[in-house]
PyMOL Python script that loads the backbone (N, CA, C, O; Angstrom):
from pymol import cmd

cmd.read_pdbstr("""\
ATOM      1  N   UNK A   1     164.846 144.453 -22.110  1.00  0.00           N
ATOM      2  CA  UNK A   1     164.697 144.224 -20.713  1.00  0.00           C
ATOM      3  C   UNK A   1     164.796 142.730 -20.404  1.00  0.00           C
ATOM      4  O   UNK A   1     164.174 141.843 -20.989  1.00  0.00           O
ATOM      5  N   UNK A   2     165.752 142.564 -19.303  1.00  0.00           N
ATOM      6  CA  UNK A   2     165.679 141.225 -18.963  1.00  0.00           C
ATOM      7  C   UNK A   2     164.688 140.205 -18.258  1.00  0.00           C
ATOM      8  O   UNK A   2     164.069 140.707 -17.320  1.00  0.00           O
ATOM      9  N   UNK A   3     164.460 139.092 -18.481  1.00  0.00           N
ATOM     10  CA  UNK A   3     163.050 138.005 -17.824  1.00  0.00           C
ATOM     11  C   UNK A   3     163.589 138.073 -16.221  1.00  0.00           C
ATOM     12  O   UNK A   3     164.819 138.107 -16.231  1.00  0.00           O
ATOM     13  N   UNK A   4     163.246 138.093 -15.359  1.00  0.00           N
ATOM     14  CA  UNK A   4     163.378 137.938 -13.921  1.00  0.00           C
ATOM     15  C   UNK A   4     162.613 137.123 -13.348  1.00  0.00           C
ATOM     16  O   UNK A   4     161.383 137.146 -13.344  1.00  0.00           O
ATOM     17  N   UNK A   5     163.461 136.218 -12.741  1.00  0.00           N
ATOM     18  CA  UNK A   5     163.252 135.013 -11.821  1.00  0.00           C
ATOM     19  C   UNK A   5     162.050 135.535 -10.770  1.00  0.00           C
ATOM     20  O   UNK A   5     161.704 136.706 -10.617  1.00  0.00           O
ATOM     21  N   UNK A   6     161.458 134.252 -10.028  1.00  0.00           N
ATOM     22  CA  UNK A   6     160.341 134.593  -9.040  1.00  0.00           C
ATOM     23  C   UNK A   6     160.978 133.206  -8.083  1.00  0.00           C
ATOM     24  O   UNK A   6     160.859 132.019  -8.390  1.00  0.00           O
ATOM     25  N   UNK A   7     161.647 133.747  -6.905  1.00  0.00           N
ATOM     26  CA  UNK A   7     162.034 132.523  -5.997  1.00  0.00           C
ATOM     27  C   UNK A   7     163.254 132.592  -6.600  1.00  0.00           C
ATOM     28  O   UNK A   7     163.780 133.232  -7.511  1.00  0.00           O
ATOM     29  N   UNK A   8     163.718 131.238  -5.358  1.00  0.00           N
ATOM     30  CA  UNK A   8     165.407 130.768  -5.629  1.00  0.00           C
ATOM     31  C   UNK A   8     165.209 130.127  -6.816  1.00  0.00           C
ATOM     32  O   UNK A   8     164.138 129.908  -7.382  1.00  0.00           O
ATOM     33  N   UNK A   9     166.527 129.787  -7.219  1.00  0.00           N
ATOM     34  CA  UNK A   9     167.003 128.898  -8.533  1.00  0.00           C
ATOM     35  C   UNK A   9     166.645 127.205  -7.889  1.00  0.00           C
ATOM     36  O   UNK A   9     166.660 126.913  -6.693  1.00  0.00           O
ATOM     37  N   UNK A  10     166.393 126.427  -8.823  1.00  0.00           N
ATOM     38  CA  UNK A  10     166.180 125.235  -7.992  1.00  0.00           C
ATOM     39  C   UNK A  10     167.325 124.700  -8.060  1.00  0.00           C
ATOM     40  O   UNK A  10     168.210 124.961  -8.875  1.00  0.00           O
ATOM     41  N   UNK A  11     167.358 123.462  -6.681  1.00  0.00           N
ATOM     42  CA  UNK A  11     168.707 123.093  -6.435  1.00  0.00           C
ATOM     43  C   UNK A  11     168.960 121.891  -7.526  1.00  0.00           C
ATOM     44  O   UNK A  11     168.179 121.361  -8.316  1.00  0.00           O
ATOM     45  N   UNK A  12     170.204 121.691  -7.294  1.00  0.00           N
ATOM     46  CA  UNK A  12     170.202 120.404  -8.701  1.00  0.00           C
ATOM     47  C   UNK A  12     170.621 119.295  -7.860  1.00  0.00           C
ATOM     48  O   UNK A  12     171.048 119.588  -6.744  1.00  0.00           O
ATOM     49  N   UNK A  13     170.581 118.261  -8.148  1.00  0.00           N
ATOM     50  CA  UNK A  13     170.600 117.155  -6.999  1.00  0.00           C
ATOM     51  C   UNK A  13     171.978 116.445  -6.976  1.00  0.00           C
ATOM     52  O   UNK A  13     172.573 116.120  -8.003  1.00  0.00           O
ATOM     53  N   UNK A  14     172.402 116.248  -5.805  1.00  0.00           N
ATOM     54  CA  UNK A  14     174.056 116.211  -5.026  1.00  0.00           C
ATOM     55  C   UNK A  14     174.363 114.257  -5.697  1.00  0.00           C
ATOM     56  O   UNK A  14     173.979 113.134  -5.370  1.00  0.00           O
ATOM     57  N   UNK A  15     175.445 114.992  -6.966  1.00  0.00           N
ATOM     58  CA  UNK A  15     175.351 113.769  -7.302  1.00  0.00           C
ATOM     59  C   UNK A  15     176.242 112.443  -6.112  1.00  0.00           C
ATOM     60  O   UNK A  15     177.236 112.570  -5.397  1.00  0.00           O
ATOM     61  N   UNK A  16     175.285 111.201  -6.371  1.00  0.00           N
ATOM     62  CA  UNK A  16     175.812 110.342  -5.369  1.00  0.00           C
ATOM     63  C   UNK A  16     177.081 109.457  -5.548  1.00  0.00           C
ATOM     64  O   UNK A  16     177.320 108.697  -6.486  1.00  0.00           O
ATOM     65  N   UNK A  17     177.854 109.720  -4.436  1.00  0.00           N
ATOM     66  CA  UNK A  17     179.419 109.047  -4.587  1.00  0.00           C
ATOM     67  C   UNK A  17     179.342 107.255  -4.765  1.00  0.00           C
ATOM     68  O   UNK A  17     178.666 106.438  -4.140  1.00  0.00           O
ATOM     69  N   UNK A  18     180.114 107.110  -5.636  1.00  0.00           N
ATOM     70  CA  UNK A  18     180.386 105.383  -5.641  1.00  0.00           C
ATOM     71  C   UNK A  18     180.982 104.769  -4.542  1.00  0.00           C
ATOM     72  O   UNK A  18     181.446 105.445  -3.624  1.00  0.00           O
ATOM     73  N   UNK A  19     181.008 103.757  -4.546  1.00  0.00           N
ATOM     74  CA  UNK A  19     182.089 103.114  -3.552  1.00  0.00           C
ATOM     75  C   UNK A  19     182.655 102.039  -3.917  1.00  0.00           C
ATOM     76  O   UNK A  19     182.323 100.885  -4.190  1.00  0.00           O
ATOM     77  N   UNK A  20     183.941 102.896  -3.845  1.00  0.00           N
ATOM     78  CA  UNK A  20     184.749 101.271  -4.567  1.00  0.00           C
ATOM     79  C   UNK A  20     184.953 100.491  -3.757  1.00  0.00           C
ATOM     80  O   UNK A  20     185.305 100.805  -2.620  1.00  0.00           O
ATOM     81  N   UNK A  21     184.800  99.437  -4.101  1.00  0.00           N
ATOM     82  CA  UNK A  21     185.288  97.722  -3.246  1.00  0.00           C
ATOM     83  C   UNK A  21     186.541  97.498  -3.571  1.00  0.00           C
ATOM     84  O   UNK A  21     187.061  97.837  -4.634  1.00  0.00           O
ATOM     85  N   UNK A  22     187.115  96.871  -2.595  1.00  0.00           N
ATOM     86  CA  UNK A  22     188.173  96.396  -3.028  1.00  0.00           C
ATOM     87  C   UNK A  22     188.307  94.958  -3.406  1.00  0.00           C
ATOM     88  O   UNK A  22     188.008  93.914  -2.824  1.00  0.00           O
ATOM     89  N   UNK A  23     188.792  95.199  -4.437  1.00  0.00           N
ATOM     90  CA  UNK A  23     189.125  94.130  -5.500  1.00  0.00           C
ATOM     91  C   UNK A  23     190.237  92.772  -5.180  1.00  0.00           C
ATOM     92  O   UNK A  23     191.260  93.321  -4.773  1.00  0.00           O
ATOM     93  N   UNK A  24     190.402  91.660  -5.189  1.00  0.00           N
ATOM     94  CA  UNK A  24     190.912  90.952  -4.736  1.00  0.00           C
ATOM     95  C   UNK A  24     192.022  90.538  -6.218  1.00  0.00           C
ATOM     96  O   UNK A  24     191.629  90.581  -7.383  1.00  0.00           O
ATOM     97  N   UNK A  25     193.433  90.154  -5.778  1.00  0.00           N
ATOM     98  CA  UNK A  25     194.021  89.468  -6.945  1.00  0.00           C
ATOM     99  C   UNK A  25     193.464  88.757  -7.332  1.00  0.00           C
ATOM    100  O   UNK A  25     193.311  89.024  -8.524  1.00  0.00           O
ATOM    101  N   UNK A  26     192.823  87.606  -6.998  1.00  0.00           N
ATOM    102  CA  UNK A  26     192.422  86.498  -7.776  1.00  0.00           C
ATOM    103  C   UNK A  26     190.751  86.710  -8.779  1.00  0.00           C
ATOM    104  O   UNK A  26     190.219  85.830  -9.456  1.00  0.00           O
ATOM    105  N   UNK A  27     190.289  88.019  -8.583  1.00  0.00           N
ATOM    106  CA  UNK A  27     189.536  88.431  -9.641  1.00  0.00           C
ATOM    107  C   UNK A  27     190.287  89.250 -10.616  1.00  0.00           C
ATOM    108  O   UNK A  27     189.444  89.274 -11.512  1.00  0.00           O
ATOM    109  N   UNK A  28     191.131  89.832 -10.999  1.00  0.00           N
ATOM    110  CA  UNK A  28     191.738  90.389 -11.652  1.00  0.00           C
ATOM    111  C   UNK A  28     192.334  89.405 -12.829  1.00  0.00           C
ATOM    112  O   UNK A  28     192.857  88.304 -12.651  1.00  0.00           O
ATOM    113  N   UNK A  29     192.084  90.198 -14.280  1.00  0.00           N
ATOM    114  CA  UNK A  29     193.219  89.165 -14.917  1.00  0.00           C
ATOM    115  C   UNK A  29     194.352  88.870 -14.919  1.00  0.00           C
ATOM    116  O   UNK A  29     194.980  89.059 -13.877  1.00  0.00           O
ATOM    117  N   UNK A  30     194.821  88.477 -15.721  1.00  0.00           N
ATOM    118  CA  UNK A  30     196.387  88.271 -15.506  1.00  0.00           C
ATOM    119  C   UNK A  30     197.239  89.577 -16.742  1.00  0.00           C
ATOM    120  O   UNK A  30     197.179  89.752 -17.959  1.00  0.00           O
ATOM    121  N   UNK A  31     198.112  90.377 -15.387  1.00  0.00           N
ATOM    122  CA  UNK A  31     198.752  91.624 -16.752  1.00  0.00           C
ATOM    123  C   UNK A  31     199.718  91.090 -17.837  1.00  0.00           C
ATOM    124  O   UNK A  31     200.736  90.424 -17.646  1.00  0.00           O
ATOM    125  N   UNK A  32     199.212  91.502 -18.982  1.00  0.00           N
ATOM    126  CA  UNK A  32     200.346  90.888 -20.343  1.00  0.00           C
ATOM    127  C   UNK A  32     201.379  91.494 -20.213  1.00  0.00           C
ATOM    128  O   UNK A  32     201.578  92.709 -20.257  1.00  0.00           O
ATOM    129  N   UNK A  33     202.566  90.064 -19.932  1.00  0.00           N
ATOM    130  CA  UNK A  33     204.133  90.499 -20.520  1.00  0.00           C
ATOM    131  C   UNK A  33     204.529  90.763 -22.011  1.00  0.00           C
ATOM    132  O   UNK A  33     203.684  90.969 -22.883  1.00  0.00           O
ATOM    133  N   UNK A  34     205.642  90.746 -22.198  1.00  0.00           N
ATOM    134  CA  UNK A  34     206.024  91.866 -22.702  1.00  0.00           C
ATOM    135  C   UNK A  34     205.927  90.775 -23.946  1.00  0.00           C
ATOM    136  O   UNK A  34     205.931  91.390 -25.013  1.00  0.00           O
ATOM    137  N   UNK A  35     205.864  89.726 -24.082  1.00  0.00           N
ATOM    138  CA  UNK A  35     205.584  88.599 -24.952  1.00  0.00           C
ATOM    139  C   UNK A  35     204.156  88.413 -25.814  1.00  0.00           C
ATOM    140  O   UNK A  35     203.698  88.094 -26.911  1.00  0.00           O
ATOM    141  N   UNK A  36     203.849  88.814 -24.606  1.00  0.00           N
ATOM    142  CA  UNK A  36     201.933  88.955 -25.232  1.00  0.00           C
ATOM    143  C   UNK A  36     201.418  90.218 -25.803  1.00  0.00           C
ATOM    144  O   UNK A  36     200.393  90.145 -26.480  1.00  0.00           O
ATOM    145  N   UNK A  37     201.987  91.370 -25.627  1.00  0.00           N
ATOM    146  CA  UNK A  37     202.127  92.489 -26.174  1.00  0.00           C
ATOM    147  C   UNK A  37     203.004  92.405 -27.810  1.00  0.00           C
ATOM    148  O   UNK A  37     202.798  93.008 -28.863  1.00  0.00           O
ATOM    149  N   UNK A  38     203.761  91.641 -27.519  1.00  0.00           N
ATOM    150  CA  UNK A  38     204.028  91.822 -28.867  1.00  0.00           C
ATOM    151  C   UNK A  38     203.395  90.829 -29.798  1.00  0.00           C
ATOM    152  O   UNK A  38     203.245  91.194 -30.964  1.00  0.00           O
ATOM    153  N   UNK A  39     203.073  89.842 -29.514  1.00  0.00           N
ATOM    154  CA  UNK A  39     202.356  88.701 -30.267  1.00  0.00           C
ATOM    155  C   UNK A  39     201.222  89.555 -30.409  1.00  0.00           C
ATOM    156  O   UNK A  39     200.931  89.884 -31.559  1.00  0.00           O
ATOM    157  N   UNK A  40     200.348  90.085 -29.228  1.00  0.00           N
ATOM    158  CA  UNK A  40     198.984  91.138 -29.864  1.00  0.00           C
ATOM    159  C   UNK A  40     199.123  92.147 -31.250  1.00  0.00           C
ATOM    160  O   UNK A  40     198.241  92.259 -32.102  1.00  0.00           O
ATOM    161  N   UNK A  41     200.250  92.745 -31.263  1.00  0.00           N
ATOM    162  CA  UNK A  41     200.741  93.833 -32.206  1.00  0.00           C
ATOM    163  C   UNK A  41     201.275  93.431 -33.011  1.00  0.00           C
ATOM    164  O   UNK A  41     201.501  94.296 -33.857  1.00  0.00           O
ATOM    165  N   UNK A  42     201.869  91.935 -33.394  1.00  0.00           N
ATOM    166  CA  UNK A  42     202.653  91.243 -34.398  1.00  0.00           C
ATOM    167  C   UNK A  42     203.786  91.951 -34.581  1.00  0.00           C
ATOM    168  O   UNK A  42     204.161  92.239 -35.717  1.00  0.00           O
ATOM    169  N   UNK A  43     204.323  92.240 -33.707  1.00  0.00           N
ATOM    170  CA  UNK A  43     206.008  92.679 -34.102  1.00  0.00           C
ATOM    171  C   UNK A  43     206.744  91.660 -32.743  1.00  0.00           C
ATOM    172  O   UNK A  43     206.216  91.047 -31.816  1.00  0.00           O
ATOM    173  N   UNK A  44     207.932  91.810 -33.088  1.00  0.00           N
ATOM    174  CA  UNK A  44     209.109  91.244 -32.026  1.00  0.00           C
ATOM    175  C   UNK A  44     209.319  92.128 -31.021  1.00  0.00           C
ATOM    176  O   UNK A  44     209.168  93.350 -31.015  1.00  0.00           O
ATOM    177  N   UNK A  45     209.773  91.198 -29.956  1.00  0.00           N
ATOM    178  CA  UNK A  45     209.964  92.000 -28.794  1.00  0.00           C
ATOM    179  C   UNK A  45     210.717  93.080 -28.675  1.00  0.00           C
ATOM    180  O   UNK A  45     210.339  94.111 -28.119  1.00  0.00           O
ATOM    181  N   UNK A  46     212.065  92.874 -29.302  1.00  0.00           N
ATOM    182  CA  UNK A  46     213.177  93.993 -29.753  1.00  0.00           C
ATOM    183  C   UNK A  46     212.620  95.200 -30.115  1.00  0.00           C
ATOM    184  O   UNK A  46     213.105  96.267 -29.737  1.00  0.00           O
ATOM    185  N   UNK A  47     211.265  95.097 -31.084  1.00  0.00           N
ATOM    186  CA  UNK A  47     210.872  96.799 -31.277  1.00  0.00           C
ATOM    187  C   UNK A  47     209.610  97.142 -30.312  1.00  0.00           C
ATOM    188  O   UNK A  47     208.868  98.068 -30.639  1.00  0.00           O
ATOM    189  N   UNK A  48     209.422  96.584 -29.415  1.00  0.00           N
ATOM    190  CA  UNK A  48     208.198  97.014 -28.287  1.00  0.00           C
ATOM    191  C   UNK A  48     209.902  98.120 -27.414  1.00  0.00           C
ATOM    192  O   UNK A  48     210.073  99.321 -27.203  1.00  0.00           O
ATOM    193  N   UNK A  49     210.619  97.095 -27.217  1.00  0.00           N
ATOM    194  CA  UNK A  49     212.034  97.439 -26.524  1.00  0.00           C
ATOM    195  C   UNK A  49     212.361  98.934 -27.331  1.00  0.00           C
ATOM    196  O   UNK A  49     212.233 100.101 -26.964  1.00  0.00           O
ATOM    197  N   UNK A  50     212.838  98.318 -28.591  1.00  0.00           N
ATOM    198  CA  UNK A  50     213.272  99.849 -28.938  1.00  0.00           C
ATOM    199  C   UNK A  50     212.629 101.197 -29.077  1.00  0.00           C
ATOM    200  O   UNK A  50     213.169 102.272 -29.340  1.00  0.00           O
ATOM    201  N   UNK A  51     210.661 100.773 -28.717  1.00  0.00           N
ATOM    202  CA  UNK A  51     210.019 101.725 -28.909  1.00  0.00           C
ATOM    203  C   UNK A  51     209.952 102.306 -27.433  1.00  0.00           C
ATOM    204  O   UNK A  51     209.874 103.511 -27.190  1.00  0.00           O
ATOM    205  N   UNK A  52     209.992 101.264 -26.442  1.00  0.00           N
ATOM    206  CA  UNK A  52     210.214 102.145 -25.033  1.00  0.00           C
ATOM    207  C   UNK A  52     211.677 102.691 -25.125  1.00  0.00           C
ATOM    208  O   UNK A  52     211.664 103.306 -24.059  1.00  0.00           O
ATOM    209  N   UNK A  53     212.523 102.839 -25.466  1.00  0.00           N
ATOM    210  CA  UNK A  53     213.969 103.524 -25.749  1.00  0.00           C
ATOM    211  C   UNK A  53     213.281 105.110 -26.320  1.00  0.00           C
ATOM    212  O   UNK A  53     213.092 106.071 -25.573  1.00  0.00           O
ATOM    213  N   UNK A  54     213.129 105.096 -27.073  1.00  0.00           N
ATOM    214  CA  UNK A  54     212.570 106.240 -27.980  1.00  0.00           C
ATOM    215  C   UNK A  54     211.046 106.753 -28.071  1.00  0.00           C
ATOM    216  O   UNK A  54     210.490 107.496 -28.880  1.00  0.00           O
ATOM    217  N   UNK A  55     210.669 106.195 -27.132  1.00  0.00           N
ATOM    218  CA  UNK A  55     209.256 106.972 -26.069  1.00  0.00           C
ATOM    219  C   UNK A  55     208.223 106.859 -27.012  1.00  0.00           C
ATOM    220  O   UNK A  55     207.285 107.647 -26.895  1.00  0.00           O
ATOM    221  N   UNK A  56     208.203 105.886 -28.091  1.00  0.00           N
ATOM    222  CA  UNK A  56     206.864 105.444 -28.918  1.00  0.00           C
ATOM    223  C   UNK A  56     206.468 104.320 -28.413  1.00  0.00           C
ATOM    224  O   UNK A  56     207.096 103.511 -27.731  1.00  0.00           O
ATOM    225  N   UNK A  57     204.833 104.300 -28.972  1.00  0.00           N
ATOM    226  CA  UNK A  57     204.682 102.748 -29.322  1.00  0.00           C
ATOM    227  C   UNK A  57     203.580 102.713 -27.760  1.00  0.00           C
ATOM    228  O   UNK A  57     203.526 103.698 -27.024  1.00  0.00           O
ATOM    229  N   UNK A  58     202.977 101.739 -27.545  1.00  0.00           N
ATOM    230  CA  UNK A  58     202.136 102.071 -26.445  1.00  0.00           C
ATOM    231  C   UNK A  58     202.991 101.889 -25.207  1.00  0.00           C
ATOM    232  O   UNK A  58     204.077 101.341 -25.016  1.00  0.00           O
ATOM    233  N   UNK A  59     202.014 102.623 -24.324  1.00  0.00           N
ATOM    234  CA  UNK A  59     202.660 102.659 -22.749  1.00  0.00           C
ATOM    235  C   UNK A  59     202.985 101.706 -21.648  1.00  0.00           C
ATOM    236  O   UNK A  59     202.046 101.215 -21.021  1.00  0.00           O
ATOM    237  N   UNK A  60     203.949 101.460 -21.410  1.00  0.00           N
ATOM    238  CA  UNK A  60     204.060 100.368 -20.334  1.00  0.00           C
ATOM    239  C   UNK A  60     204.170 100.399 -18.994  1.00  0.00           C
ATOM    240  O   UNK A  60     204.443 101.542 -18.628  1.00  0.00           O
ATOM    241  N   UNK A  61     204.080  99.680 -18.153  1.00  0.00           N
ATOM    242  CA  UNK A  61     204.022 100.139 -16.645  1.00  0.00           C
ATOM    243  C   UNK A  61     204.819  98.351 -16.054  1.00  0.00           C
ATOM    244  O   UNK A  61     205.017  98.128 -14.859  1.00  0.00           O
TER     245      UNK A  61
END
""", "prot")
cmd.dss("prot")
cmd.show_as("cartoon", "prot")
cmd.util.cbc("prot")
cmd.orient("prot")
């Protein structure tokens, strides 16, 4: 036999929304070219290149 409740279920509390600010360029860093990406990873630019050709290698935007 099943336990049965006495009353409603209690409510669970309405989680509260953030608010994003908006962010200004001059707090933001500066995005790494395609130079600094490869100096981070120690390879040449040519294979960051040939890895966006052939859809490896990390993502770029």
């Amino acid at each position: 036999m099943g336990v049965r409740r006495q009353g409603p279920l209690p409510r669970r509390p309405t989680p509260r929304r953030r608010h994003h600010r908006r962010v200004h360029m001059s707090t933001l860093t500066k995005l790494w070219t395609v130079e600094d990406v490869a100096t981070f990873l120690g390879v040449p630019v040519a294979t960051l290149y040939q890895w966006r050709h052939h859809h490896t290698g990390p993502k770029g935007r």
